[in-house]
C-alpha positions as CSV (number, residue, x, y, z in Angstrom):
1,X,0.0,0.0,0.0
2,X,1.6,3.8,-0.9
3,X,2.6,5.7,1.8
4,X,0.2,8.4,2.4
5,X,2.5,10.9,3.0
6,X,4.3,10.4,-0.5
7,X,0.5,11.0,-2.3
8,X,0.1,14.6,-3.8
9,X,-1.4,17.2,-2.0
10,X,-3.6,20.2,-3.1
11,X,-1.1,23.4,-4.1
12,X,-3.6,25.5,-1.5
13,X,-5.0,25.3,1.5
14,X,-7.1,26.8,4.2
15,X,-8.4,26.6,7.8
16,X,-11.5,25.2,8.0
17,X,-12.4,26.5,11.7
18,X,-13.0,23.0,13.0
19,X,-9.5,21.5,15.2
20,X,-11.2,18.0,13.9
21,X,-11.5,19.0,10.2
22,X,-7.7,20.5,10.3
23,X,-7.1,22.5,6.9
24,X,-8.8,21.6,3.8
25,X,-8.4,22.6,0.0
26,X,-8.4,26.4,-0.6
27,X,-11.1,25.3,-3.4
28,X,-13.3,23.3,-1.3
29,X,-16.6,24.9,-0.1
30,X,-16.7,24.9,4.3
31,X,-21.0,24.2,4.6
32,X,-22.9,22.3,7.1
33,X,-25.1,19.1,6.9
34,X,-28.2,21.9,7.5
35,X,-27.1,23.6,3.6
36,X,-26.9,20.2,2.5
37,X,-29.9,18.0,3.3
38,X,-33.9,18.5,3.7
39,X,-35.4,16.2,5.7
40,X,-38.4,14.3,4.2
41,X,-41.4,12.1,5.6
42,X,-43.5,9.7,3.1
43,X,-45.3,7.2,4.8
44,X,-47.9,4.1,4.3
45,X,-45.8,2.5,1.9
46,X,-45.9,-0.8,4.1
47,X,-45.8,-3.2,1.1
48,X,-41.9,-2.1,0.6
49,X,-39.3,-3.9,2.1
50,X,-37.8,-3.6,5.5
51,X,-34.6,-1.6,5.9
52,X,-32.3,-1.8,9.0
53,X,-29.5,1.0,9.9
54,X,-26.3,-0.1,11.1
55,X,-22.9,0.6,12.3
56,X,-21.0,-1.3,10.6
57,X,-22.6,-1.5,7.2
58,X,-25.0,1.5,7.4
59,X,-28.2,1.1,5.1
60,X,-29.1,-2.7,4.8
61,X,-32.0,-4.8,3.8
62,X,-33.7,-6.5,6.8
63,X,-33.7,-10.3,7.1
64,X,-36.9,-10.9,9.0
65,X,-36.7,-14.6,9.0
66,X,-33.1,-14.1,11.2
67,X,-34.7,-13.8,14.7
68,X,-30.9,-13.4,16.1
69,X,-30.7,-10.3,14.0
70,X,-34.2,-8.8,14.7
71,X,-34.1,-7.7,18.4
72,X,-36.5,-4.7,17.7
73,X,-40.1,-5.2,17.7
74,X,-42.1,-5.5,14.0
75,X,-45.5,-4.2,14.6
76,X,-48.4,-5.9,12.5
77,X,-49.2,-2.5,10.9
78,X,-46.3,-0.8,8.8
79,X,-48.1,2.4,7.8
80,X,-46.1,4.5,10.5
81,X,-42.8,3.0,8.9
82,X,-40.5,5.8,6.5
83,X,-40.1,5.2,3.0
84,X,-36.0,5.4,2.1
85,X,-35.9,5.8,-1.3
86,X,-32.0,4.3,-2.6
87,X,-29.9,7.5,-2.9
88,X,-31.5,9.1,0.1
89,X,-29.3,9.3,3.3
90,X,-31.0,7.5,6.4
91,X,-30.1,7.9,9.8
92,X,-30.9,6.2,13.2
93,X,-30.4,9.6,15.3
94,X,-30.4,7.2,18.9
95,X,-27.7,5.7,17.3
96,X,-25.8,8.3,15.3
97,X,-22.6,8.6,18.0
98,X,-21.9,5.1,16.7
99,X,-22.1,5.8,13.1
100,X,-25.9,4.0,12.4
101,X,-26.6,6.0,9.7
102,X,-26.0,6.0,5.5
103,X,-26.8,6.7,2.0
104,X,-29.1,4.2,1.1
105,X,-28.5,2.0,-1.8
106,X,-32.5,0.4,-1.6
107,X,-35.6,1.3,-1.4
108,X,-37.2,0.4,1.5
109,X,-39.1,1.4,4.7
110,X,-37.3,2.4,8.2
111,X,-38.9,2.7,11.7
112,X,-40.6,6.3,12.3
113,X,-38.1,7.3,14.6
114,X,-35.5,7.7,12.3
115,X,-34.3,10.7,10.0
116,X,-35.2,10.8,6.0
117,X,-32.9,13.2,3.9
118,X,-32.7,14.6,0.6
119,X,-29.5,16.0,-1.1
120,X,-30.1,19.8,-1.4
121,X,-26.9,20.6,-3.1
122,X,-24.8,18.9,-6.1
123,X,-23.9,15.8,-3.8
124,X,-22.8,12.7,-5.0
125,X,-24.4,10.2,-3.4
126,X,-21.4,8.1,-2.9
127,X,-18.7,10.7,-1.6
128,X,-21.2,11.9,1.0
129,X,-21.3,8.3,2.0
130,X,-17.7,7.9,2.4
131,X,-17.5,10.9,4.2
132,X,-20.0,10.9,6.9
133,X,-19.3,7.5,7.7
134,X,-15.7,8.0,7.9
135,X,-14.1,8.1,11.9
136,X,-13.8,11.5,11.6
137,X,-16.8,12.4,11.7
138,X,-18.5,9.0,13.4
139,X,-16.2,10.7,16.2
140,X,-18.1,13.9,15.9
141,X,-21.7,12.6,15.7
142,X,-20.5,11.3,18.8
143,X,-19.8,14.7,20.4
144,X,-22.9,16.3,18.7
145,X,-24.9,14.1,20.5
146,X,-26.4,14.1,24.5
147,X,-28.6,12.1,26.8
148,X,-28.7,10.4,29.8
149,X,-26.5,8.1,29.5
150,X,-24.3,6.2,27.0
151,X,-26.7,4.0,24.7
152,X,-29.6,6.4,25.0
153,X,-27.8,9.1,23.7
154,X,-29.9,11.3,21.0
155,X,-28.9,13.5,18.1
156,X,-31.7,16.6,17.2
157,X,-32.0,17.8,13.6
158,X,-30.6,21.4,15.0
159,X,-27.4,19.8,16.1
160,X,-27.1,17.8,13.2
161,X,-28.0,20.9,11.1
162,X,-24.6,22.6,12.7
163,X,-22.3,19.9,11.9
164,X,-19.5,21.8,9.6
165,X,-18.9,19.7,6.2
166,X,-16.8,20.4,3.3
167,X,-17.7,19.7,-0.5
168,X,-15.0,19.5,-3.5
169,X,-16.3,20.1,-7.0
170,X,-18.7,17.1,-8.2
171,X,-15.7,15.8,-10.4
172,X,-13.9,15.7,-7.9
173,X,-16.4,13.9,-5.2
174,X,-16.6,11.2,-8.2
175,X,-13.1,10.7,-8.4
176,X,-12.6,10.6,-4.7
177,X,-15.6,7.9,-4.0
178,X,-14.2,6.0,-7.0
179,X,-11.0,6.1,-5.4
180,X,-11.6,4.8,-1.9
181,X,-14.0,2.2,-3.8
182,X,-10.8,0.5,-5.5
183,X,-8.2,1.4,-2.5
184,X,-10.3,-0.1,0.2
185,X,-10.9,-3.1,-1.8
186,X,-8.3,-4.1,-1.9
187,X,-7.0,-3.3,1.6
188,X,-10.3,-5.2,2.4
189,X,-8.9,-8.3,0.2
190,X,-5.1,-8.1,1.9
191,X,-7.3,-8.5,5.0
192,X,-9.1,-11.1,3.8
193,X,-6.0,-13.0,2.4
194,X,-4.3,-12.6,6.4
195,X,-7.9,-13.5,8.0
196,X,-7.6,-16.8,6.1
197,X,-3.8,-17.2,6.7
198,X,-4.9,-17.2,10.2
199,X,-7.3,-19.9,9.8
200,X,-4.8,-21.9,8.6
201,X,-2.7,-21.6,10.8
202,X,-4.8,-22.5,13.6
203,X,-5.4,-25.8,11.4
204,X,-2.0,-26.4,11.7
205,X,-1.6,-25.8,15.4
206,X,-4.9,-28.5,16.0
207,X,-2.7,-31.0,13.6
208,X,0.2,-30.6,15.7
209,X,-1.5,-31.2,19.1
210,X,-3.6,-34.0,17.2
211,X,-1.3,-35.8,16.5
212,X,0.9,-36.0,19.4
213,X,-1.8,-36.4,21.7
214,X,-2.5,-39.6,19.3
215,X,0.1,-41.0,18.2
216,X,3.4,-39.4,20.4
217,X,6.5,-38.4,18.9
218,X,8.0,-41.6,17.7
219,X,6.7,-42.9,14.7
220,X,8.1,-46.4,14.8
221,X,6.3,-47.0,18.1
222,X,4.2,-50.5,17.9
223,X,0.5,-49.0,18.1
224,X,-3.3,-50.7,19.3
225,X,-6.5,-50.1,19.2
226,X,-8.0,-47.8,21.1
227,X,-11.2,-49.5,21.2
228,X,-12.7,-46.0,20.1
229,X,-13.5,-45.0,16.8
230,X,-13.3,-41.4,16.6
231,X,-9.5,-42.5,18.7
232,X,-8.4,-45.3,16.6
233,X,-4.9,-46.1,17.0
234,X,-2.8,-45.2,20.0
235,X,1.0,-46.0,21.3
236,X,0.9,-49.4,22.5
237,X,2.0,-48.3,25.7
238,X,-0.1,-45.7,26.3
239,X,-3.6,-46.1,28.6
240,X,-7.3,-45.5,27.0
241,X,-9.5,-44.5,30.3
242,X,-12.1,-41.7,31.6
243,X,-10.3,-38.7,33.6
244,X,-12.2,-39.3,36.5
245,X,-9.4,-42.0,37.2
246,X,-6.7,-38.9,36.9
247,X,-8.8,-36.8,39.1
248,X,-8.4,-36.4,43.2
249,X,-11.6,-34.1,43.0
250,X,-14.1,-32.5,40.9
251,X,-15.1,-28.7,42.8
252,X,-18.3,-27.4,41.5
253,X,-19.1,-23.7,41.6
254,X,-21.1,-21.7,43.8
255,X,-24.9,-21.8,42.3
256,X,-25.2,-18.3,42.3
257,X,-23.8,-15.1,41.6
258,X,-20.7,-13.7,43.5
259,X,-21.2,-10.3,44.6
260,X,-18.9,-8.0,42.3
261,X,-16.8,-4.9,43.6
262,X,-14.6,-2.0,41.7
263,X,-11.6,-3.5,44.1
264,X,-9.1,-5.7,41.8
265,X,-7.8,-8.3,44.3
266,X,-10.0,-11.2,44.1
267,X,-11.1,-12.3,40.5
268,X,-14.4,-14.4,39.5
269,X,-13.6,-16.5,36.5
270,X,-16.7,-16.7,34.5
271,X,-17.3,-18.5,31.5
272,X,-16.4,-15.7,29.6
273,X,-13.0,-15.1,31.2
274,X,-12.0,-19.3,29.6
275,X,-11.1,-20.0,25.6
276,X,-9.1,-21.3,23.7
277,X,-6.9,-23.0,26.3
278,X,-6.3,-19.7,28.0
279,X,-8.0,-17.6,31.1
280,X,-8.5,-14.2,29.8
281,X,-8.9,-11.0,31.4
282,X,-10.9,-8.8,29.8
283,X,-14.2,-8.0,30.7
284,X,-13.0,-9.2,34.3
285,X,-15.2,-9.0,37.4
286,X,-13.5,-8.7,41.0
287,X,-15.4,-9.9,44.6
288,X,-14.3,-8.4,47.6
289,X,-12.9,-10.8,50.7
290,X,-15.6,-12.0,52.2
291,X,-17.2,-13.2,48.8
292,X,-13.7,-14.9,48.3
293,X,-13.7,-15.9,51.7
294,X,-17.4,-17.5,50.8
295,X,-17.2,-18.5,46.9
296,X,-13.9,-20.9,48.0
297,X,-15.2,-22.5,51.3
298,X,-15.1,-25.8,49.2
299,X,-11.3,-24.9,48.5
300,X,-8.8,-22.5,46.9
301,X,-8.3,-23.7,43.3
302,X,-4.3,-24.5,42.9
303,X,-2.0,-23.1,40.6
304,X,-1.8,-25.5,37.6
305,X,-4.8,-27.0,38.3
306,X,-7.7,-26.9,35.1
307,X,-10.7,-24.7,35.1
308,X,-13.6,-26.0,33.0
309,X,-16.8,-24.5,31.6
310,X,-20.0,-26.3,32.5
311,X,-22.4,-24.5,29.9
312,X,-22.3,-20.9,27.6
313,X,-20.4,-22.7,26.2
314,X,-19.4,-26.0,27.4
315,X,-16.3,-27.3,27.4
316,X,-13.4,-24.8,27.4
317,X,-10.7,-24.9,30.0
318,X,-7.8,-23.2,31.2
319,X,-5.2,-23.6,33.7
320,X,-5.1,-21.8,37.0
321,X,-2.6,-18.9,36.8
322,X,-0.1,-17.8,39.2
323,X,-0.3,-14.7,41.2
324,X,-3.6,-14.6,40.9
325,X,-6.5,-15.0,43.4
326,X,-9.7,-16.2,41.8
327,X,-12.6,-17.8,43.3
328,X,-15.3,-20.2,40.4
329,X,-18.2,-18.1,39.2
330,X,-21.4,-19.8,38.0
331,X,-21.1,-22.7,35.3
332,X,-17.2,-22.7,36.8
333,X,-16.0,-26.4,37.5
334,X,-12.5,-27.0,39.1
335,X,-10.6,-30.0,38.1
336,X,-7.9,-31.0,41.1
337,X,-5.7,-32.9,38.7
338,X,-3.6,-36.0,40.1
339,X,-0.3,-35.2,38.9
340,X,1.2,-38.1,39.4
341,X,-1.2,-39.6,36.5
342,X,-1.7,-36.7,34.6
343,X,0.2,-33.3,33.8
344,X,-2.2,-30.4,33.4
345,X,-1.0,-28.6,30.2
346,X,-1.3,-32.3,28.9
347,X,-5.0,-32.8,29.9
348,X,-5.3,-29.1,28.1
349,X,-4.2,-30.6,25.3
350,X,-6.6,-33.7,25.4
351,X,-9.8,-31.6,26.2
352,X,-8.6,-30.0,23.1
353,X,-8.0,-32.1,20.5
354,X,-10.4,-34.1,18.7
355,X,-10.7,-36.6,21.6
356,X,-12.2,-34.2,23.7
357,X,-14.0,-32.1,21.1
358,X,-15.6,-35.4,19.6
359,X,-17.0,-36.7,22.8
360,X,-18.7,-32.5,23.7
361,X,-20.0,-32.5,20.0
362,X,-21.6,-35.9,21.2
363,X,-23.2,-34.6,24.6
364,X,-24.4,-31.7,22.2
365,X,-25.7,-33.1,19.5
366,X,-29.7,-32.7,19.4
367,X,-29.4,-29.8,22.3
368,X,-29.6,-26.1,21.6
369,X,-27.0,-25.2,25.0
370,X,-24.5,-28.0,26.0
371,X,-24.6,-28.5,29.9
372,X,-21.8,-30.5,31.6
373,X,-23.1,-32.6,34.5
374,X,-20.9,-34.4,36.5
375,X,-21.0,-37.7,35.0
376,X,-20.2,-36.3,31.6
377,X,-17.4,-34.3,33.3
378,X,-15.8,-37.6,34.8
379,X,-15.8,-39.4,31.3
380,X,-14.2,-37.0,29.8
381,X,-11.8,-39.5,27.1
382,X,-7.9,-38.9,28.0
383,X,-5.0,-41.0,27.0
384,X,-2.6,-41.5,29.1
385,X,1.6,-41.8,27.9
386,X,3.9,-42.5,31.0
387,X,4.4,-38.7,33.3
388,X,7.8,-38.9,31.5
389,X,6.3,-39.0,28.1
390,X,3.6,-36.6,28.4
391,X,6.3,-34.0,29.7
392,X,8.3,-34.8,26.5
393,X,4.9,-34.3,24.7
394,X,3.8,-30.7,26.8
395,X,7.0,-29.5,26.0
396,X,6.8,-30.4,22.3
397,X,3.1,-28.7,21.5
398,X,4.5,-25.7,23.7
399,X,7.5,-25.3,21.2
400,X,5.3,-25.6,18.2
401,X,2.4,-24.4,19.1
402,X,4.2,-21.1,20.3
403,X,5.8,-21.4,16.3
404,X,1.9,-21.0,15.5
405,X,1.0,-18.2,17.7
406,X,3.7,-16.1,16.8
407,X,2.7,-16.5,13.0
408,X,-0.6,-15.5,14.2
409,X,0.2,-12.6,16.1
410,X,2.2,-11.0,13.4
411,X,-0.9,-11.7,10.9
412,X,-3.1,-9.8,13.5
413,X,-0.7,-6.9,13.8
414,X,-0.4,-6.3,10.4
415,X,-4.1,-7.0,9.9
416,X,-4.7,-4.1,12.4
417,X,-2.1,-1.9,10.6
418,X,-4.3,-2.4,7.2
419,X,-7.0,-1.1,9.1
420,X,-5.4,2.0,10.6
421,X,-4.4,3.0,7.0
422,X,-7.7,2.1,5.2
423,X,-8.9,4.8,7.8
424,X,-6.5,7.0,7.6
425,X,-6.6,6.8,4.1
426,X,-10.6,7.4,4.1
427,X,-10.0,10.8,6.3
428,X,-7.1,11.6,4.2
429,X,-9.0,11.6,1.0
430,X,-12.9,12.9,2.2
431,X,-10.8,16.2,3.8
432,X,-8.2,16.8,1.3
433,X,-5.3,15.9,3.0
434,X,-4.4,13.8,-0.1
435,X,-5.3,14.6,-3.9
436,X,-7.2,11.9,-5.8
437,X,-5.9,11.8,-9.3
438,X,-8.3,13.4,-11.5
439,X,-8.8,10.4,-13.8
440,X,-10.3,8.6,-11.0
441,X,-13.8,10.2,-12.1
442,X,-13.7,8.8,-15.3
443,X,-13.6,5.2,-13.6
């Protein structure tokens, strides 16, 4: 991707009066959103599709047979509903610090509540667009607008009226749209490429714990039969048994909800806080003493010891960290390993690989939420290599798998970088920081 500071700039510029807005081209005209659109109100036109307003995509067309994506009501009669004609900029104005708002490119009808506009001046469609949903000024609808709190906050047409915008010539609001239509596609197909360089490389990382969970790190070993199908073969030396026999304890969590304080000290591992093999952090909630004191009456889970889920979802587990003091929130089960059958980071391994993973997708199958009782818990498959072995075998998907992670960490950073300039670029080019080549609005 070119450097944006190597792109040409304008020979003049000016201030536009707005810190945010920072100069802009001396030919550029400094307006506001109340010079440029008229707001307009055409009703019972129910028989027109449903439209939906979004963040992240703007104007869409409503799936009404997705219940997952329809959390607002549908009323029976559509009369009251706004007709969006494709061209016409929409706008949810509860939502409009987040960005929920668009040029539409349907025609459709949008709940009452929201905001119809037409263009008033020689707008292209698809520059304004670009522009008004770029950060810049998702960041100012943000400021523009007031309520009680976050998530109620409300944007009135007089404030929205005062928001400052700038407008080049038309030719040059073609070539700009039809600049950052070809640019961020194909940022948006570099991310694409890394997104699915990412899935592969998490393939490879479940092949490498796969198989030495299976089959151990020397090929020539004389194998058996598991006696299970989705196991098959397995060193000949190795043991085929439930972990219950590798467990000195199952601890179930409290049934109820620990109470949670601003204070940092003692942490509640929820269900959210385990994936992927590892406790994470964010979104964490904290208990003070006495409900640490309370929520690990039954005992203080050890360091090294595994951390399950019991439901939403089912079946993810960590290890418990050290230097930290945690206490099981609900649908929290604590596995007190015996370590002198079983090594931990190996049993993290097994609940992980296709052993584990087929015998959950069996409990689930025919149930819309996976629950974990304690039977299902206990016979939870594990082989079982000599302690020796499976140390060999830790240390092994720990050296590899780290390999892995590092490849996808450095797909992730640059996968964020992409994204940094695809929105600097958009800011660049909407303002006039950068100068679109004029051939761009013959495309």
């Amino acid at each position: 991707m070119a450097e944006l500071a190597s792109m040409p700039k304008y020979e003049a510029y000016k201030e536009s009066g707005f810190e945010w807005i920072g100069e802009v081209p001396d030919s550029w005209e400094l307006t506001k959103l109340g010079s440029c659109l008229f707001p307009v109100s055409i009703k019972n036109c129910p028989d027109l599709p449903l439209l939906s307003i979004t963040r992240e995509l703007g104007v869409i067309e409503r799936d009404i047979e997705n219940q997952d994506s329809n959390h607002n009501f549908i009323p029976d009669d559509l009369s009251g509903y706004k007709k969006l004609e494709k061209g016409q900029f929409g706008m949810n104005k509860m939502k409009a610090w987040q960005g929920s708002y668009g040029v539409s490119q349907y025609t459709g009808i949008v709940s009452p509540a929201y905001f119809v506009f037409n263009f008033t001046k020689s707008i292209n469609p698809e520059f304004f667009n670009w522009a008004i949903r770029s950060k810049l000024y998702v960041s100012y609808f943000g400021s523009a607008s007031d309520g009680v709190r976050v998530g109620q906050w409300d944007l009135s047409k007089d404030r929205m009226k005062a928001i400052p915008f700038i407008l080049p010539s038309e030719k040059e609001q073609t070539a700009i749209a039809n600049f950052l239509d070809i640019k961020t596609a194909q940022i948006d197909e570099a991310i694409a490429i890394k997104e699915k360089q990412i899935e592969l490389l998490k393939e490879r990382k479940q092949i490498i714990i796969q198989q030495a969970v299976t089959q151990g790190l020397n090929p020539n070993a004389p194998m058996k039969d598991s006696g299970v199908d989705w196991i098959g073969e397995i060193p000949e030396h190795w043991a085929y048994e439930p972990i219950k026999h590798s467990l000195k304890g199952i601890i179930d969590c409290e049934h109820k909800t620990a109470p949670f304080v601003d204070e940092t000290d003692y942490f509640v591992v929820r269900t959210t806080n385990v994936k992927g093999g590892k406790l994470q952090m964010a979104g964490a909630k904290y208990t003070h003493e006495k409900g640490f004191t309370e929520w690990t009456r039954r005992g203080v889970p050890k360091v090294g010891d595994v951390l399950l889920t019991r439901e939403a979802p089912a079946g993810e587990a960590c290890l418990v960290p050290d230097n930290v003091k945690l206490c099981l929130g609900q649908r929290m089960v604590w596995l007190k390993i015996d370590r002198e059958r079983l090594i931990p980071e190996f049993a993290i391994s097994l609940i992980y690989s296709s052993i584990g993973r087929t015998y959950i997708d069996f409990l689930s199958s025919g149930s819309t939420v996976l629950h974990f009782n304690m039977a299902d818990i206990n016979n939870i498959p594990v082989v079982l290599p000599p302690l020796k072995e499976q140390q060999e075998l830790v240390e092994f998907i720990r050296n590899e798998s780290g390999k892995v992670d590092d490849g996808i960490e450095i797909q992730i950073q640059q996968i964020e970088k992409l994204k940094e300039y695809k929105t600097t670029l958009i800011n660049s080019a909407v303002t006039g920081k950068i100068k679109v080549p004029e051939l761009m609005a013959d495309r």
